[in-house]
C-alpha positions in Angstrom: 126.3 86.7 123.6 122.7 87.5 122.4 120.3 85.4 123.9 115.9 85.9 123.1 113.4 83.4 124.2 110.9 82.9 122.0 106.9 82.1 122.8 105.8 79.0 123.5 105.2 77.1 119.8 103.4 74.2 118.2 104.9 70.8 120.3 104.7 68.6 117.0 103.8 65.2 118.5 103.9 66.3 122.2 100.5 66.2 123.7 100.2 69.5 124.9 101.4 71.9 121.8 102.5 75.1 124.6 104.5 72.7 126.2 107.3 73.6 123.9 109.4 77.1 124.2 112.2 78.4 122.2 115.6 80.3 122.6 118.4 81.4 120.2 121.6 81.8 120.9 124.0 84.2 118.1 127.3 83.7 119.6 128.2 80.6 121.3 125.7 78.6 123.4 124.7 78.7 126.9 123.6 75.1 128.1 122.7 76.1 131.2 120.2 78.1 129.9 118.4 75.7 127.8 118.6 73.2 130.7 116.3 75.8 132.9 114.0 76.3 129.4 113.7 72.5 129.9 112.5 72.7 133.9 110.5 75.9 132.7 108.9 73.8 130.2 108.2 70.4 132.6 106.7 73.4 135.0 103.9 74.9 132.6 101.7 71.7 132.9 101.2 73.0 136.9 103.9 70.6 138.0 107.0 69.3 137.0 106.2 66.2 138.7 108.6 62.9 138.0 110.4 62.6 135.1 110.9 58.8 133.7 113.8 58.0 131.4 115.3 54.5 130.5 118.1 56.2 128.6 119.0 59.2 126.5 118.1 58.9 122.7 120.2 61.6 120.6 119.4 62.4 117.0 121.7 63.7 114.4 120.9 64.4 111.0 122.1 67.6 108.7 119.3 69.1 107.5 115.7 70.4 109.3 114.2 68.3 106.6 115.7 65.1 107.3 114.8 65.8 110.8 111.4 66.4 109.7 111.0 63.0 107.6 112.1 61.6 111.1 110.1 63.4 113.9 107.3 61.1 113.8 109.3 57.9 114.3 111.6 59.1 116.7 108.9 60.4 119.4 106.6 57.2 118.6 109.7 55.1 120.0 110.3 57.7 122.3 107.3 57.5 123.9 107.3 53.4 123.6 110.5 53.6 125.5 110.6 56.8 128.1 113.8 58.6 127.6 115.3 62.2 127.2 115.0 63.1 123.4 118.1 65.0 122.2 118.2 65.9 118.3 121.4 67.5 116.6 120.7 69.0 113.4 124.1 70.5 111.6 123.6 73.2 108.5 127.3 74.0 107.8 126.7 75.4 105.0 124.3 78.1 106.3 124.9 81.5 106.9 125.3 83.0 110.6 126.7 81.4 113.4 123.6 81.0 115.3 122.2 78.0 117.6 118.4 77.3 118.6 117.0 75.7 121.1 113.5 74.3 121.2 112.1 72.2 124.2 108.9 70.7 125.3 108.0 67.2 127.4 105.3 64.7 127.4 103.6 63.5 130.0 101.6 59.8 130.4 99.7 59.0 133.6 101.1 62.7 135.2 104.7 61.7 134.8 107.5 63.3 132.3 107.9 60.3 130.1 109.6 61.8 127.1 111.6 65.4 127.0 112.5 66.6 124.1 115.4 69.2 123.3 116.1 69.9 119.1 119.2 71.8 118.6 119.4 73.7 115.0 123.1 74.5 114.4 124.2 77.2 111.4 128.0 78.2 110.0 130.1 78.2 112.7 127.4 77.4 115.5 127.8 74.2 114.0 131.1 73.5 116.2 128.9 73.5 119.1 127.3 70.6 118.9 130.0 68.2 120.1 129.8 69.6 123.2 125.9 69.6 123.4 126.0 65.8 122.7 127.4 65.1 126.2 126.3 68.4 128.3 122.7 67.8 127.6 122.8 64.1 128.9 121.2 62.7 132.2 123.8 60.9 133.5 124.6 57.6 134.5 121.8 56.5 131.8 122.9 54.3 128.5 123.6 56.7 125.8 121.6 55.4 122.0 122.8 57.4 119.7 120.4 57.9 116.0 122.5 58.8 112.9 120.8 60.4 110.1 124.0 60.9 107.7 126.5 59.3 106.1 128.5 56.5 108.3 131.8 58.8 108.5 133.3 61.8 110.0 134.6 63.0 113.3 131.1 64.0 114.5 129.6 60.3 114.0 133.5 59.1 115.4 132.3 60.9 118.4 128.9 59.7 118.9 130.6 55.8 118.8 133.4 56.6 121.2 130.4 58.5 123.6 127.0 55.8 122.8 126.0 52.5 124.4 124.7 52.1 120.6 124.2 53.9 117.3 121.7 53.0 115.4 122.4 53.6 111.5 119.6 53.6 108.5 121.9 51.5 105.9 118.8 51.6 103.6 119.1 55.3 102.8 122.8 55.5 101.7 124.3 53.1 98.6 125.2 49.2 99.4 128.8 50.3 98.8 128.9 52.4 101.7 127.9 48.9 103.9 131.8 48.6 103.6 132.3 51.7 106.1 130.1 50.2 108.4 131.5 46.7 108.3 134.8 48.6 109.2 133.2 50.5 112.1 131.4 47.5 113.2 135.3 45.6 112.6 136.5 47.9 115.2 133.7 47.2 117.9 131.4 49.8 117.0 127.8 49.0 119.2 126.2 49.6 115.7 122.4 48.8 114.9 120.9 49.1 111.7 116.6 50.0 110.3 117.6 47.9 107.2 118.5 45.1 109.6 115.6 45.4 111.4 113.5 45.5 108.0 114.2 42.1 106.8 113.6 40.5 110.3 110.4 38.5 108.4 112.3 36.9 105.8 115.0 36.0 108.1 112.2 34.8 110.6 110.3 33.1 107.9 113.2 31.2 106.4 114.3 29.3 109.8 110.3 28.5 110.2 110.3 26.8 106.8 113.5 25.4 108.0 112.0 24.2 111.0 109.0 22.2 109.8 110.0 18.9 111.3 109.4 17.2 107.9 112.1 19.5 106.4 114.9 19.7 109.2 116.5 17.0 107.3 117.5 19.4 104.7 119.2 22.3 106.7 122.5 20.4 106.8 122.5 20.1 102.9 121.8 23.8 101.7 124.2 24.2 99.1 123.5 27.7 97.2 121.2 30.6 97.9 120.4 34.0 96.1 118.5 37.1 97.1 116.3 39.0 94.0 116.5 42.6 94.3 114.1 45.3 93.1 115.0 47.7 90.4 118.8 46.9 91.6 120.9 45.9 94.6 120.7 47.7 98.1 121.6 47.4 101.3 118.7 44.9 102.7 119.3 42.4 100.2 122.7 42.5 100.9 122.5 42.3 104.6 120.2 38.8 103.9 122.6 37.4 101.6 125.2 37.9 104.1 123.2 36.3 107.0 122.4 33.6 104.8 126.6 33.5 103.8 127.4 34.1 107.4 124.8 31.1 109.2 126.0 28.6 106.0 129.3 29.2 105.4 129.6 26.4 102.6 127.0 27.8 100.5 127.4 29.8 97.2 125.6 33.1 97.8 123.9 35.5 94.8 122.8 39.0 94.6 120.6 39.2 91.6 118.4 42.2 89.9 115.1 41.6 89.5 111.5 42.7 88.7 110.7 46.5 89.0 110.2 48.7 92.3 106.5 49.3 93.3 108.5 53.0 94.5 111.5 54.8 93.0 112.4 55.4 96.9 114.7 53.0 98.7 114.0 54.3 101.8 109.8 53.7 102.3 107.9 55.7 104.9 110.2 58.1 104.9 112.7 55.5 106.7 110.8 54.3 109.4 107.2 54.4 109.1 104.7 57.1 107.8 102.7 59.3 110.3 98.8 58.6 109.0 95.8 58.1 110.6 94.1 54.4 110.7 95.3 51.2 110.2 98.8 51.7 108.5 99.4 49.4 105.3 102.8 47.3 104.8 105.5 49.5 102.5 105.2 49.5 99.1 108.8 47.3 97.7 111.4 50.1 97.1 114.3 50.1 94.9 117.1 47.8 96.0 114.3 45.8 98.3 114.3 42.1 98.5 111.5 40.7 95.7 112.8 37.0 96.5 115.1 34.7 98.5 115.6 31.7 97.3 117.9 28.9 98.7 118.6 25.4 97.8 119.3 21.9 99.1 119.3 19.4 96.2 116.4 18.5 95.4 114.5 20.5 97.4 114.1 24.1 97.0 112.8 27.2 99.1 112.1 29.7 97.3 110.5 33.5 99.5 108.7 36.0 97.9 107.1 39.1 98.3 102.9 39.1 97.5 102.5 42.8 98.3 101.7 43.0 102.6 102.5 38.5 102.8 105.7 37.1 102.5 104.6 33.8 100.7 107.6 30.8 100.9 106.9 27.8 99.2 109.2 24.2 99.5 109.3 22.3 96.0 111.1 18.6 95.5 110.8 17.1 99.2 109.6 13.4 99.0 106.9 14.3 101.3 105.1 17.2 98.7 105.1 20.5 98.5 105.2 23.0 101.7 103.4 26.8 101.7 103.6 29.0 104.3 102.8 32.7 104.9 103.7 35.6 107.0 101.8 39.1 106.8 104.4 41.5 106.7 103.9 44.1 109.9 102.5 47.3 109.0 104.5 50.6 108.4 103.9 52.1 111.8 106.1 55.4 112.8 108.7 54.2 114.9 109.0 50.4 114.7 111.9 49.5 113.0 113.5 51.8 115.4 111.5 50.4 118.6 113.5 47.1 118.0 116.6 48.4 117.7 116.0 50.2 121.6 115.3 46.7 122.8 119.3 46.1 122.6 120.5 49.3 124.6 124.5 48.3 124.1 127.0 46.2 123.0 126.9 44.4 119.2 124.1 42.4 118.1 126.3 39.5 116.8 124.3 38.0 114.1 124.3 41.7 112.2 128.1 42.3 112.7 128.5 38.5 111.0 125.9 39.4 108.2 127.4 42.8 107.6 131.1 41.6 107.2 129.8 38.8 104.9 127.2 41.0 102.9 130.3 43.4 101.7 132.2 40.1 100.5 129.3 39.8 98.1 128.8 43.3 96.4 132.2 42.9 94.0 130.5 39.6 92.9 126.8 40.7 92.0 125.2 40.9 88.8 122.7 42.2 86.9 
């Protein structure tokens, strides 16, 4: 086995940049090793000092670049929530067999509060990983795994038989592929979900509206709803039709295209959040976003929309006038879609695995 540890490099979003160091292994892997670069690394600041972690946070995606679009997200929720940082990234497809190791830690008050380990497989190093994903655990913490491919294969079956919860991007892949993880989530899968947690304000806006005590009356009367999709139909406005289908199960639930995406991208911030300086704006509506959600209790009508960074709802045909209400979407901070997701460390989050197993009833039925 060749082993060669590198110089210390640029940390990325640690606070101290020669807080991180490098090694490569070209045949096999030595965890041992990296787990002394890591000590070595907590040392350099003068101290290793205490180390605080709520649980281990492992990333897996299958390219550097997808790891990249990720970085600042993951290390902003990181810090938020003190843990050991492990990231996978599988290149099968590339030549040599080769593993490397980089490793740094921050520190907050003069404690280790996040530690950082990024694993780059390559060819055949690749079959390496699946035993990094437990060896390079602390132990007796909750396990969170991040998925940054596609919801399948033995590598992700792993991570769900290993996690306390994987947390899943539906957003990036096609709304067909919500079937896979309705299965998954069938079979008890702790699965959590950034698209989910992106249309938290139209869920939370619609049971405010629903909630004026001048309009409760109504909520036992909703009859039909329909969700408006940008530029085409994608996996958010699928998971709010299925909430809506799955909290009012007599209803008659739509998917419907509507006006044009203010971005070709489905997947805004780069998934979770763009890493700029000031006050971060609200994402621009991507393809396959939610434009509108309307729903419908003859006569009365609710009808959500979109004004770019406000979420406007307005109630037409109540004897009482009209009602208008608004909600300033959050901005599009690194790491805060994936921040809420941490706050449920295990088990299924009920009201997505209802959504999610009534959203995939709706796809063979939408329309254009």
């Amino acid at each position: 086995m060749s082993v060669s540890i590198g110089e210390p490099i640029a940390g990325g979003q640690a606070a101290r940049g020669w807080d991180e160091l490098s090694i490569r292994f070209d045949e096999g892997m030595d965890l041992g090793k990296i787990r002394a670069l890591l000590q070595q690394a907590k040392e350099r600041g003068g101290s290793a000092g205490e180390t605080i972690s709520a649980f281990n946070l492992v990333a897996i995606y299958f390219s550097a670049a997808a790891y990249e679009r990720a970085q600042a997200a993951l290390e902003a929720a990181g810090r938020l929530h003190p843990s050991r940082l492990v990231v996978l990234i599988a290149e099968p497809r590339a030549e040599g067999d080769s593993v490397a190791a980089r490793v740094s830690v921050v520190r907050s008050g003069g404690a280790v509060s996040l530690e950082r380990i990024v694993l780059t497989a390559q060819g055949g190093g690749v079959r390496h990983l699946q035993s990094a994903l437990l060896g390079l655990l602390v132990p007796d913490l909750p396990v969170v795994v991040v998925w940054g491919g596609r919801p399948e294969g033995a590598l992700l079956r792993r991570a769900v038989e290993t996690a306390d919860r994987v947390i899943i991007d539906s957003g990036t892949r096609p709304p067909e592929a919500l079937a896979d993880v309705a299965a998954m989530v069938a079979r008890g899968a702790p699965i959590g979900d950034l698209a989910w947690a992106r249309i938290f304000p139209w869920m939370s806006l619609a049971a405010e509206v629903l909630d004026v005590p001048n309009l409760r009356e109504h909520r036992g009367n909703l009859k039909s709803g329909r969700v408006v999709c940008a530029g085409g139909i994608g996996a958010e406005s699928m998971l709010l039709a299925g909430w809506f289908a799955s909290r009012v199960r007599k209803a008659r639930v739509e998917l419907l295209t509507g006006p044009e995406p203010e971005s070709d991208s489905s997947m805004p911030g780069a998934g979770d959040g763009i890493s700029i300086t000031g006050c971060p704006p609200a994402a621009p509506l991507g393809r396959g976003q939610i434009a509108a959600f309307e729903f419908s209790a003859p006569p009365v009508t609710f009808t959500l929309r979109r004004d770019k960074a406000v979420l406007v709802a307005e109630v037409r045909g109540d004897d009482d006038g009209a009602v208008v209400n608004r909600l300033r979407l959050p901005p599009e901070a690194p790491g805060r879609l994936l921040a809420l997701e941490l706050k449920l460390l295990a088990g299924q989050d009920e009201l997505y695995a209802a959504a999610v197993q009534a959203a995939v009833k709706l796809l063979p039925k939408s329309r254009s």
